[in-house]
C-alpha positions in Angstrom: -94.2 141.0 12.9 -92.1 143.6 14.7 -88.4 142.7 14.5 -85.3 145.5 15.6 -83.0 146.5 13.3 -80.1 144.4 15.2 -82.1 141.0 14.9 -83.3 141.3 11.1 -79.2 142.0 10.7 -78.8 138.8 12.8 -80.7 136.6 10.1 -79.2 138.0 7.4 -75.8 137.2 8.4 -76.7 133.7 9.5 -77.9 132.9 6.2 -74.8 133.8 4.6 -72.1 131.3 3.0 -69.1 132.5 6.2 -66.4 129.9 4.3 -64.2 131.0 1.8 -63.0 127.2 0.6 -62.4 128.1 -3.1 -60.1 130.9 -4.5 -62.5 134.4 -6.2 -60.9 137.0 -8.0 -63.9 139.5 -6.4 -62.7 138.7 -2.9 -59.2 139.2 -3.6 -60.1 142.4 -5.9 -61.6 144.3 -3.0 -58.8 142.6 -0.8 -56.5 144.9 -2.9 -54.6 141.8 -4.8 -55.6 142.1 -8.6 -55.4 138.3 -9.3 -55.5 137.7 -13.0 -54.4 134.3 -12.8 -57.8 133.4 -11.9 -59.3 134.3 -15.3 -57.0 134.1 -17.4 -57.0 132.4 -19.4 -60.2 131.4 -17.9 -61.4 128.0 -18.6 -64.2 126.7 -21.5 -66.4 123.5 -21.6 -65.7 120.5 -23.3 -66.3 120.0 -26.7 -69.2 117.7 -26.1 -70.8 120.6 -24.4 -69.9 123.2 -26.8 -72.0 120.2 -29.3 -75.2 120.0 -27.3 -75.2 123.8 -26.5 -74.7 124.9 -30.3 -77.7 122.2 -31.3 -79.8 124.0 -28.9 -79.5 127.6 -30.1 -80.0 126.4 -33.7 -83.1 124.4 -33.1 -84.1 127.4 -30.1 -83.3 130.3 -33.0 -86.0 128.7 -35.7 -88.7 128.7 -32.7 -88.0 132.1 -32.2 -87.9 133.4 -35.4 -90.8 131.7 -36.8 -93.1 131.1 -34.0 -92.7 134.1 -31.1 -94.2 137.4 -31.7 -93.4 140.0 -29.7 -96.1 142.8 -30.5 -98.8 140.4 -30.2 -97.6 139.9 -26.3 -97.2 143.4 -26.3 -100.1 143.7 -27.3 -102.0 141.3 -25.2 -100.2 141.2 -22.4 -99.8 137.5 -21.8 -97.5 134.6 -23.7 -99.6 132.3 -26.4 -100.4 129.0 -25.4 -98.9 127.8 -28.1 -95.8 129.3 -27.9 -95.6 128.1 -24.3 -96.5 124.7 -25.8 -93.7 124.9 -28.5 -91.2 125.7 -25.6 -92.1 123.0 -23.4 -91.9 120.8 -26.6 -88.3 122.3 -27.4 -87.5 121.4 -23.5 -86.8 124.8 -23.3 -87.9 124.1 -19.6 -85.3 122.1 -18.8 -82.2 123.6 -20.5 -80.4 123.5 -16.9 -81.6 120.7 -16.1 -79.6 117.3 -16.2 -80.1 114.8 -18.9 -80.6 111.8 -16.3 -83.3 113.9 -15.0 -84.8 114.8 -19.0 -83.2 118.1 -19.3 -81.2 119.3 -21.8 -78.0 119.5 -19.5 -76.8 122.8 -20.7 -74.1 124.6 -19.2 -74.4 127.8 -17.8 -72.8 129.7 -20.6 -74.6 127.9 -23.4 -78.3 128.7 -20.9 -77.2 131.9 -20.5 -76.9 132.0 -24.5 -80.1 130.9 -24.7 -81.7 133.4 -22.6 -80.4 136.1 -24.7 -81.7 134.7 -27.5 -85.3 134.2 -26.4 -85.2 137.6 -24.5 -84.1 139.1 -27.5 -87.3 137.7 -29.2 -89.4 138.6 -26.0 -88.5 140.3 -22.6 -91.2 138.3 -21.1 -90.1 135.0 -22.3 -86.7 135.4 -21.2 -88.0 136.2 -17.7 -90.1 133.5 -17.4 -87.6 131.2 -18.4 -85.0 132.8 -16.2 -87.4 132.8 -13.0 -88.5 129.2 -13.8 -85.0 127.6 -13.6 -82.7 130.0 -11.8 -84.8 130.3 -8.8 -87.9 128.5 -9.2 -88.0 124.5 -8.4 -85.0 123.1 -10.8 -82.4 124.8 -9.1 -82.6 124.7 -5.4 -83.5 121.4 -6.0 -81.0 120.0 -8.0 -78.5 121.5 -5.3 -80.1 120.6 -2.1 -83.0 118.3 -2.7 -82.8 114.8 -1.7 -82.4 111.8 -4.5 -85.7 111.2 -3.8 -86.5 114.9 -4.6 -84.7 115.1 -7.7 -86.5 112.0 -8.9 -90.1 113.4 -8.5 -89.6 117.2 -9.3 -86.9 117.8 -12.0 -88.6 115.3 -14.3 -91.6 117.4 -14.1 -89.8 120.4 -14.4 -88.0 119.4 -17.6 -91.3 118.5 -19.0 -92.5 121.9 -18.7 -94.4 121.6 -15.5 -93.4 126.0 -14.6 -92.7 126.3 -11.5 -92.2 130.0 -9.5 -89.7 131.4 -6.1 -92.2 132.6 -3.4 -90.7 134.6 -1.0 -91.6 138.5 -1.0 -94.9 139.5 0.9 -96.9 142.9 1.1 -94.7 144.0 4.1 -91.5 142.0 3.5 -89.1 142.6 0.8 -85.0 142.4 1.6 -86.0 142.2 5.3 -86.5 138.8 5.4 -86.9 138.4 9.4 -90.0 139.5 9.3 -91.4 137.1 7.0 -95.1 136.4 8.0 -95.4 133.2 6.4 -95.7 130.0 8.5 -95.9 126.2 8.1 -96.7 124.7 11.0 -95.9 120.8 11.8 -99.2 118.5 11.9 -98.4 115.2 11.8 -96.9 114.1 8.6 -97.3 117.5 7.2 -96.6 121.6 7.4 -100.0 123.9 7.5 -99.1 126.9 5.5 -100.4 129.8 5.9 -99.3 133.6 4.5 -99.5 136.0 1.4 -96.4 136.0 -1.1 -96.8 139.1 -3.3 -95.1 139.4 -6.7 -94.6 135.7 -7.8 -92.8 135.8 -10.7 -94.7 132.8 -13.1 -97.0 132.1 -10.2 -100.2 132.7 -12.0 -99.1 129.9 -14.2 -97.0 127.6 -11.8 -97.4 124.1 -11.6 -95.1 123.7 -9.0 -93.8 126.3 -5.9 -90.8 127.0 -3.7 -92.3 128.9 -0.6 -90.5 130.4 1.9 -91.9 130.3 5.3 -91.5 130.5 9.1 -91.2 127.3 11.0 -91.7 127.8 14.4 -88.4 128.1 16.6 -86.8 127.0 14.0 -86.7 129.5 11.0 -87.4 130.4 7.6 -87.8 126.7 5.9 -88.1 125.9 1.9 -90.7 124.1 0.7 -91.5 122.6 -2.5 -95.8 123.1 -2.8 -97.8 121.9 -5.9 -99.6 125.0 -7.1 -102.8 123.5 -6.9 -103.4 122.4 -3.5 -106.0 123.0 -1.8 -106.3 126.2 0.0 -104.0 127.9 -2.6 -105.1 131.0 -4.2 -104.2 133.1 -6.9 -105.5 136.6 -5.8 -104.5 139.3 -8.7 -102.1 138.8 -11.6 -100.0 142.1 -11.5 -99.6 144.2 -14.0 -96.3 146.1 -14.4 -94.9 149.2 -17.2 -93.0 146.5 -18.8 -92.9 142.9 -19.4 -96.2 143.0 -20.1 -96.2 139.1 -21.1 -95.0 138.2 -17.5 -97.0 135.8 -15.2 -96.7 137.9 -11.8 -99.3 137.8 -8.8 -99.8 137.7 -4.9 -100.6 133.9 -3.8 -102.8 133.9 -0.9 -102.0 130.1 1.5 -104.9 129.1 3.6 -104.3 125.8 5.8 -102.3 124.6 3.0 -101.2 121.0 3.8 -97.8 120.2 2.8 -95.8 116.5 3.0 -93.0 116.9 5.0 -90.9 115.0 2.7 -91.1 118.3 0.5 -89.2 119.9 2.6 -85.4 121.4 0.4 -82.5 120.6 2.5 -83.3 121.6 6.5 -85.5 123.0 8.7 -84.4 126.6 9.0 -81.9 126.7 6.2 -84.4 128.0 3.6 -82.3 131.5 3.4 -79.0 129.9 3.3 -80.3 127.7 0.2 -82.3 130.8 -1.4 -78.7 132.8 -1.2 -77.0 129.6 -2.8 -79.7 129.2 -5.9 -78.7 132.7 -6.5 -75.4 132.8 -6.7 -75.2 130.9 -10.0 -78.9 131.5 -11.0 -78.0 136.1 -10.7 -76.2 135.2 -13.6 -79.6 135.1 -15.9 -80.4 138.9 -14.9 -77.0 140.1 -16.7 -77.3 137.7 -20.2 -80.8 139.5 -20.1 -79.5 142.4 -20.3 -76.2 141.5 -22.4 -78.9 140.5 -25.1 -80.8 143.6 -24.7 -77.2 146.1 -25.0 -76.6 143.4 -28.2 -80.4 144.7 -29.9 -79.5 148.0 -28.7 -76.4 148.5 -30.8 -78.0 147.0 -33.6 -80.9 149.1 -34.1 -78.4 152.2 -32.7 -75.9 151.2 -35.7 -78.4 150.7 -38.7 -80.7 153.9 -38.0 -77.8 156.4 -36.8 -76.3 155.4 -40.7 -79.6 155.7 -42.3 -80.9 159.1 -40.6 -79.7 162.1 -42.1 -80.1 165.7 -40.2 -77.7 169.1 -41.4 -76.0 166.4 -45.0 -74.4 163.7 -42.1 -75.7 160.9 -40.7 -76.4 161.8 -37.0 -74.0 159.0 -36.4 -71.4 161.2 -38.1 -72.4 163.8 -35.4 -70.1 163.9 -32.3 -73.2 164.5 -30.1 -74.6 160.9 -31.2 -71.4 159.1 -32.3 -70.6 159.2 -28.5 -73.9 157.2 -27.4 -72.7 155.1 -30.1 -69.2 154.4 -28.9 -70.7 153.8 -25.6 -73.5 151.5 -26.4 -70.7 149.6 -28.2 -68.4 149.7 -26.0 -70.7 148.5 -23.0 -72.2 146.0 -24.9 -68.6 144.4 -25.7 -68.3 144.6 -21.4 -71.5 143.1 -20.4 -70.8 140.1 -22.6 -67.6 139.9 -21.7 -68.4 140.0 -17.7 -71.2 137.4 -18.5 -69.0 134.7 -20.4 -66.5 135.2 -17.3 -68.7 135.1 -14.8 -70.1 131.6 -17.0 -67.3 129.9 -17.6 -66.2 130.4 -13.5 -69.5 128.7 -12.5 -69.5 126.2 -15.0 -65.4 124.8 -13.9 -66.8 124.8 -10.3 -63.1 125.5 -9.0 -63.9 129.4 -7.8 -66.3 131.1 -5.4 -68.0 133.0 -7.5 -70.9 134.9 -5.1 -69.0 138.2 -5.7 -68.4 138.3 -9.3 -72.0 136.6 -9.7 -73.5 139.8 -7.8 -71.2 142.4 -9.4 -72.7 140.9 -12.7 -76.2 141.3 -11.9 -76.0 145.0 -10.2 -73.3 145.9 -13.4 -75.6 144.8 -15.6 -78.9 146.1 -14.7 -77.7 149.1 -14.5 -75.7 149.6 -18.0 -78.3 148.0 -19.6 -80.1 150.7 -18.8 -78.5 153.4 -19.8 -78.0 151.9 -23.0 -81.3 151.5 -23.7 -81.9 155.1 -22.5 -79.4 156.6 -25.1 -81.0 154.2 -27.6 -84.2 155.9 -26.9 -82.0 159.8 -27.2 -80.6 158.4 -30.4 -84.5 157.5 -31.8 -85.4 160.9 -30.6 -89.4 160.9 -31.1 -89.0 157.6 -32.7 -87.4 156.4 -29.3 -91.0 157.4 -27.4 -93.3 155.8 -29.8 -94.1 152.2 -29.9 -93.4 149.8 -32.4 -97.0 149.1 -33.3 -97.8 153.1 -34.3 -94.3 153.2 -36.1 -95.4 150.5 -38.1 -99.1 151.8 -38.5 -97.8 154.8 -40.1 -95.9 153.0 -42.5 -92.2 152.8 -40.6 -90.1 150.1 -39.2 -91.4 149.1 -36.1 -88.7 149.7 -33.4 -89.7 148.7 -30.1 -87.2 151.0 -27.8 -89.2 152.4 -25.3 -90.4 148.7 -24.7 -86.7 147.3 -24.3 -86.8 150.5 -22.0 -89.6 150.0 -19.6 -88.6 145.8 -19.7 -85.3 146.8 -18.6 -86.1 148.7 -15.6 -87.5 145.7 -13.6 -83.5 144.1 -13.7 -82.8 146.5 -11.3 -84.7 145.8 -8.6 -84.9 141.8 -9.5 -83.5 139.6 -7.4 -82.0 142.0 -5.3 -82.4 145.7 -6.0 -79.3 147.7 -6.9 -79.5 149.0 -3.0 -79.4 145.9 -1.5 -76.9 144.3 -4.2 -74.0 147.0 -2.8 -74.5 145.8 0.4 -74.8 142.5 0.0 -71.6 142.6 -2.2 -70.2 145.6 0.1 -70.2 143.1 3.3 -68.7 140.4 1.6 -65.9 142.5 0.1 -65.1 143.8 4.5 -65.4 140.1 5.3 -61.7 139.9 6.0 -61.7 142.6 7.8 -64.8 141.6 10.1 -63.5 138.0 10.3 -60.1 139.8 12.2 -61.5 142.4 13.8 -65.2 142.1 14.1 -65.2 142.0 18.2 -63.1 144.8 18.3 -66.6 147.2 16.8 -68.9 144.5 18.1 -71.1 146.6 20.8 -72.1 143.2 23.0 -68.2 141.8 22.7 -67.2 141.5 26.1 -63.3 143.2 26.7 -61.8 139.5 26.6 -63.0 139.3 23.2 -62.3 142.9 22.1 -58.5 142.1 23.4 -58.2 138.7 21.1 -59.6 140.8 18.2 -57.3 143.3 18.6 -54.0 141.0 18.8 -55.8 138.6 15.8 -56.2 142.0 13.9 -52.9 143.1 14.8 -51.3 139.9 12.7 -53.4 140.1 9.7 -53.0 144.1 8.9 -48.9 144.0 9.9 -49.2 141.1 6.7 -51.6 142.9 4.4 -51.3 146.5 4.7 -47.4 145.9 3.3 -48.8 144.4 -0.1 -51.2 147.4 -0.5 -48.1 150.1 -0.9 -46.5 148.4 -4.4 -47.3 146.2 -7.2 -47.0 144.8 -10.4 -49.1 148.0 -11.8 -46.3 150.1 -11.1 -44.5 148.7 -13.3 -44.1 149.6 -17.3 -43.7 146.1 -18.1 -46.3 145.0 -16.2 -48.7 142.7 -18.2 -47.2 143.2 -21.3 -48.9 139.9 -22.9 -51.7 142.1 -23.0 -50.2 144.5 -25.5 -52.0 148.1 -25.6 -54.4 147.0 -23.6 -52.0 146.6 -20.4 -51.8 149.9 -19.6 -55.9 149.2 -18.4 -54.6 146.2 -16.3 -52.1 148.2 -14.4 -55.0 150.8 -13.7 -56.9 148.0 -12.2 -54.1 146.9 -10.4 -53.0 150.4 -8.5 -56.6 151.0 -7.9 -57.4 147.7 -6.5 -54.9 148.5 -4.4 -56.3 151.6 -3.8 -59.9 151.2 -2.9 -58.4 148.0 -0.3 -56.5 151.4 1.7 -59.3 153.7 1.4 -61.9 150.9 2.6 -59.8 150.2 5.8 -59.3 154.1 6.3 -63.1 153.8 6.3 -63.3 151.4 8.9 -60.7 152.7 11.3 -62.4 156.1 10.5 -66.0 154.9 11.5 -65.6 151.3 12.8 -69.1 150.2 14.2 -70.8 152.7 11.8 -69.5 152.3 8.6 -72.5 150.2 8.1 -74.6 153.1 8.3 -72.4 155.1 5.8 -74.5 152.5 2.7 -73.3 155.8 0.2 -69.8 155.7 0.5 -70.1 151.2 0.8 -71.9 151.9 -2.8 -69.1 153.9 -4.6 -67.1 151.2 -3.2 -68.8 148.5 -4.6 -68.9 150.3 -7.9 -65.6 150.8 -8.1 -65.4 147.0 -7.9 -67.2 146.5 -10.6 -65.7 148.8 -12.7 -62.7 147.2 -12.5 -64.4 143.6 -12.8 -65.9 144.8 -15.9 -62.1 146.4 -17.3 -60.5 143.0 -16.6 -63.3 140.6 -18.2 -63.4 142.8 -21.4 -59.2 142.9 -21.7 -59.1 139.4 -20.8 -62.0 138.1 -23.2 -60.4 140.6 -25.9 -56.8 138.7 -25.6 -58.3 135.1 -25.8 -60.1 136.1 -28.5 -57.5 137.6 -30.9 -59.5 139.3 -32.9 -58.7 142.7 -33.6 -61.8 144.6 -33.4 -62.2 143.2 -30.0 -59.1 145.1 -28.7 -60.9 148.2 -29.9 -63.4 147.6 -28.2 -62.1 146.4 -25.1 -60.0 149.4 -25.3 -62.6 152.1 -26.0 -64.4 150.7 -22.7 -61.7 150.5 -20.5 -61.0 154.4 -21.1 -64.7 155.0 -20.3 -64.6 153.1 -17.5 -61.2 154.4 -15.6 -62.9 158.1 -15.9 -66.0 156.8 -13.9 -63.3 155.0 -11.7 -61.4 158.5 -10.6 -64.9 160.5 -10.4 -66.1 157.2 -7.8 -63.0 157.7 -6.3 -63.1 161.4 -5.6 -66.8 160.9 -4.2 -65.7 159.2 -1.4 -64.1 161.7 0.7 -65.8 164.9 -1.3 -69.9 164.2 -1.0 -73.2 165.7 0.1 -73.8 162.5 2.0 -74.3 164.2 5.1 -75.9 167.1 4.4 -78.8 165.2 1.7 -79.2 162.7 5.1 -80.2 166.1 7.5 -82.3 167.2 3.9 -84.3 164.0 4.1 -84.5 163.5 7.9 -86.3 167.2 7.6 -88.6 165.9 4.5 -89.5 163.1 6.4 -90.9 165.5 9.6 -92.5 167.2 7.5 -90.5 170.1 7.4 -91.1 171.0 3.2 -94.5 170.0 2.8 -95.4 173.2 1.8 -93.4 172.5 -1.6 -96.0 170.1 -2.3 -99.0 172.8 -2.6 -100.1 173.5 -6.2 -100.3 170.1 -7.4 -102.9 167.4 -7.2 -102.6 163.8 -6.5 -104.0 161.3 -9.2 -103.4 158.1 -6.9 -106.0 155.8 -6.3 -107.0 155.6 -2.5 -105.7 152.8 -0.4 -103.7 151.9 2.2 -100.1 151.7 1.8 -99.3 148.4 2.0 -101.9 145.7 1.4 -103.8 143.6 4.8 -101.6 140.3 4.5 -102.8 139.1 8.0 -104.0 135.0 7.7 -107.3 134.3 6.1 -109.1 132.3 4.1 -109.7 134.1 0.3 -112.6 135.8 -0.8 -111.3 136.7 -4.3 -111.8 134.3 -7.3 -108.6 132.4 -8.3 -107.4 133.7 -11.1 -104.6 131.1 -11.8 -104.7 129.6 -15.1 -102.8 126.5 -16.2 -100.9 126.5 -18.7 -100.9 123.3 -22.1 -99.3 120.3 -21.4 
């Protein structure tokens, strides 16, 4: 399908949330207004769910400990059956889903707890569980289904019927309006027919969300059970980590499908994918919190037990500094999680900002933690667990955690397409005033109301960006030492809201083409996301050591703030666009010569055009 850059931007933007009816610290971060009000103190669950979630972890920690292996899934690539038997027994299935439906009922931070905990035990595990309920059936369901919908699926679901989120296709990744996929009305039911590459859990699913495109009407959800006829499991992918996980392409041929399956409306399946994840990013960061968590573990007990020149390397200033940063981030990403949680749990904010910021932070701390784990391991780092332990040693599994990690980011969004994503929803205000005004097909009627709407908002705004409570030496002094961090935040929030609209008076209409410059904005967002959720969590906590901690990130984190900040303006961005435009023509091929090219042969991008399968179906149910 051949779709211009304009209308692919079209569909995107329809399928965004355009309300703001709930207050978000994110918007009103990269609005320039550092609102700590809204976090803190942030708000915890009730004591009956603090109860279930704590009888959960004890009961989930045994399984883990005594019945999960991670070397043998290593090592076989693929999850026991009875350790996916044991989970479904544990309702490990269901631990979002509501006990009137027979889940567990847990709340997102005690879920996210969980995740950590299994993840810990096995990357793979964690990411099927995460894919299963975050954006597989239970969740688009439970907040878009009909009653009658919730009735039939999330009891199955709960049970441990695994269900996958089929939307990516051998030529459609963030592009989403060229999805090739259709379901076509017949009667009482949709014909579906299309390729969806890289199901996560779909070599194992019982049950299916599928995107695809209703005619004149758009992109549509579907719920599908994975064994209809005309369904086929083509290949189950294999990946450099997560070696356990259940991926493949799904191949639909005249796949008949009950319109009563359909989620929510005809054409609103992108509205209700972007929904599911703004609560269900959130398993992509405790993921990776866990991960940071093992990281500093191992990086603690072998750093005090290896001794090079009559010190510990941890006594060494070369390795005590991946120590104190590994520490230090770890602290954060648990911190931004546990915010993040306890905003989605109270239901009173708008969290898709903070949600995204957690998932893109995240992924990419994570790591570079687990990379300077690796450093700190030195040979040790490169070799797996299972030749460590052959040889007599402790087998450390670091250059697993390593090659698991990577996939985060590029899940659910890859770290590109997160800064835009969270880069047009931090210029929302600014397109909701004066979007006509750079609109090419505005006519000058509308270019004239933009300008005198714009005109308002900016004479109101642009006043609260020039002082502020971070100015101020007494400012958040309830925060003792660490208030100095919070005025930084403050003044730069403040900051990055003036050089963002310098940016779009600068380059108006093309600012969207200047993705660079939107991604040091975004990650100066984070940044100071990540400094406010680690002073905050440190204060409510009251415990000393976490002050430390919260203290010895923020410093790390305001130098990557002012070298962000100087990046704006001084760049190669232009000149490394004119590099690649030239690589791309073909204009350095000759720096190729000399080498030879191991690939196997193939086209590009596999033939996804509509056909009944010739390969064997390779899906494999799992125990009940």
């Amino acid at each position: 399908m051949t779709v211009d850059e304009r209308a692919a931007r079209q569909v995107a933007e329809q399928a965004r949330e355009t309300r703001w009816q709930r207050p978000s610290f994110g918007k009103e971060l990269f609005l320039g207004h550092f609102r700590i009000d809204l976090i803190h103190p942030h708000p915890s669950g009730t004591t009956e769910d603090r109860h279930r979630g704590e009888k959960f972890l004890e009961e989930l920690r045994r399984f883990t400990e005594t019945t999960i292996d991670n070397a043998v899934i290593e090592r076989d690539a693929q999850i026991p059956d009875e350790v996916l038997k044991g989970l479904k027994d544990l309702g490990a299935f269901g631990m979002k889903i509501k006990p009137e439906y027979g889940g567990i009922g847990l709340t997102q931070v005690y879920y996210n707890r969980a995740l950590m905990l299994v993840g810990s035990a096995s990357p793979a595990i964690g990411a099927m569980l995460s894919a299963h309920q975050s954006i597989g059936v239970p969740q688009p369901v439970a907040m878009f289904g009909s009653p009658e919908q919730k009735q039939e699926f999330l009891p199955r679901c709960a049970k441990g019927e695994i269900t996958a989120f089929l939307l990516t296709e051998p030529d459609v990744g963030s592009d989403p309006a060229r999805l090739g996929t259709t379901a076509t009305e017949d009667g009482d039911d949709y014909v579906l027919n299309g390729v969806k590459l890289w199901t996560t859990n779909g070599v194992v699913a019982d049950l299916l969300v599928v995107m695809a495109q209703v005619p004149n009407k758009g992109i549509t959800a579907f719920v599908v059970e994975a064994n209809a006829e005309g369904i086929t499991v083509e290949n189950r992918n294999a990946f450099m980590g997560l070696r356990g996980l259940e991926n493949g392409v799904t191949r639909f041929h005249d796949v008949r499908v009950p319109k009563k399956n359909v989620i929510g409306k005809e054409g609103a399946g992108l509205k209700i994918a972007l929904a599911t994840l703004n609560t269900g990013r959130l398993s992509l960061p405790a993921l990776c919190a866990g991960s940071a968590k093992w990281c500093l573990k191992i990086a603690r007990e072998w750093s005090g037990e290896r001794i090079q020149w009559g010190l510990p390397v941890g006594k060494h200033e070369a390795v005590a500094g991946k120590i104190a940063y590994i520490a230090a981030t770890a602290y954060a990403l648990e911190a931004v999680l546990d915010l993040s949680s306890e905003l989605a749990d109270a239901g009173s904010h708008d969290i898709r900002i903070e949600a995204a910021l957690a998932k893109l932070y995240a992924s990419e701390k994570a790591w570079l933690v687990a990379d300077e784990l690796v450093q700190i391991r030195g040979g040790r780092g490169y070799e797996t667990a299972e030749s460590q332990a052959a040889r007599g040693e402790r087998g450390i599994a670091a250059e697993q955690v390593l090659r698991d990690l990577r996939i985060n980011r590029i899940f659910e969004g890859s770290t590109e397409i997160m800064h835009l994503l969270i880069a047009r929803e931090a210029v929302d205000a600014h397109l909701s005033v004066a979007g006509d005004i750079i609109d090419p097909d505005a006519d000058r009627n509308a270019k004239m109301k933009a300008a005198a709407k714009a005109g308002g908002f900016y004479a109101k705004w642009l006043p609260t960006l020039v002082v502020g409570k971070g100015q101020t030496p007494a400012g958040y002094t309830e925060f003792g030492p660490l208030a100095k961090h919070l005025r930084f935040v403050e003044r730069s929030a403040r900051k990055l809201a003036r050089q963002t609209f310098y940016a779009m008076s600068r380059w108006q209409g093309k600012m969207e083409r200047k993705q660079r410059f939107l991604s040091r904005v975004v990650d100066i967002g984070a940044e100071l996301f990540a400094i406010s959720a680690a002073c905050v969590r440190a204060v409510q906590d009251g415990n000393p050591n976490s002050q430390v901690l919260a203290d010895a990130f923020a410093r790390q984190a305001r130098i990557r703030v002012d070298e962000l900040f100087e990046k704006l303006w001084k760049n190669t961005d232009d000149s490394d666009l004119v590099v690649a435009g030239q690589v791309l023509a073909g204009e350095y091929a000759w720096l190729e010569e000399g080498i030879v090219d191991a690939s196997i042969p193939g086209p590009w991008i596999a033939d996804s055009t509509h056909h009944e399968s010739a390969a064997a179906n390779v899906h494999r149910p799992t125990p009940r």
